[in-house]
N, C-alpha and C positions, 0 to 999 in steps of 0.2 A: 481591631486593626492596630489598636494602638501597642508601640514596640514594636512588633514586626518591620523586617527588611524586606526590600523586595527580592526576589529571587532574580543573581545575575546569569549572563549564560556562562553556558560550562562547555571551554571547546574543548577541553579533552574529551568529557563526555560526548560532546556531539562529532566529535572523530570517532569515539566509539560505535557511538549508533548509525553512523555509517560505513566501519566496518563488520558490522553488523550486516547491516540493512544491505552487502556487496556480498558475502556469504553466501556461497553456494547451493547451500541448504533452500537456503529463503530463498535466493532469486529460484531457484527450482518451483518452488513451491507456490511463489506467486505467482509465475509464470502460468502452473498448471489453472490455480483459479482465475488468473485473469481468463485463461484460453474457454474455459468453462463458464463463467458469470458472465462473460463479456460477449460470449457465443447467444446465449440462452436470452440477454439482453439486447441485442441485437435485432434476435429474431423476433422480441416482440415490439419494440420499438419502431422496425424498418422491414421488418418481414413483408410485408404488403407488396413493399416497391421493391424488396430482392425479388421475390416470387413473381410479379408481373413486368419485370425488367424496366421498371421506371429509374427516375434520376435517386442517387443515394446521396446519403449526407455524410461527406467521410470524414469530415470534422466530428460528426457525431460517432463515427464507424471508428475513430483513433479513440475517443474519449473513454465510451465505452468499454474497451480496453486496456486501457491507461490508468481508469478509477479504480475498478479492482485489485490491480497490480498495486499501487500507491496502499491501497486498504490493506491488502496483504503484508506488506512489505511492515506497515508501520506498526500491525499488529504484530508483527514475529519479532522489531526489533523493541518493541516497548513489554515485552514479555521477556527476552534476555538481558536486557537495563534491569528490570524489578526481580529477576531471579538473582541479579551480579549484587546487588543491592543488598538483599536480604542474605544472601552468602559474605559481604563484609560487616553487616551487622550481628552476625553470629558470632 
């Protein structure tokens, strides 16, 4: 540790990764797997009480689909950060 600086933030970068992270592509894309992980999670989670019409938990029913959209999202924009990366270190 010794010498080293701490790493500051970087807004331009993090303006980047946000327009990133607003990108079409992606929101498409995490959309698709939230709809899909979020469904399938869902259903094992709370599947009981959809199927017997008991009470739901729709804090857990928003989460669920919120998680993997965030997952997604962060994974598409931290894969074109490190591609943008390695294209100015070339």
């Amino acid at each position: 540790m010794g010498g080293e600086t701490p790493s500051r933030f970087n807004l331009a970068l993090a303006r980047l990764a946000c327009r990133y992270a607003l990108n079409s592509d992606i929101v498409i894309r995490s959309l698709y797997i939230s709809a899909v992980v979020g469904t399938i999670l869902n259903l094992i989670n709370q599947g009981d009480a959809i199927l017997r019409g008991w009470d739901i938990h729709y804090g857990k029913l928003a989460l669920t689909y919120v998680v993997p959209y965030l997952v997604g999202t962060y994974g598409a924009v931290a894969v074109r950060l490190r591609d943008r990366r390695r294209t100015e270190e070339a």
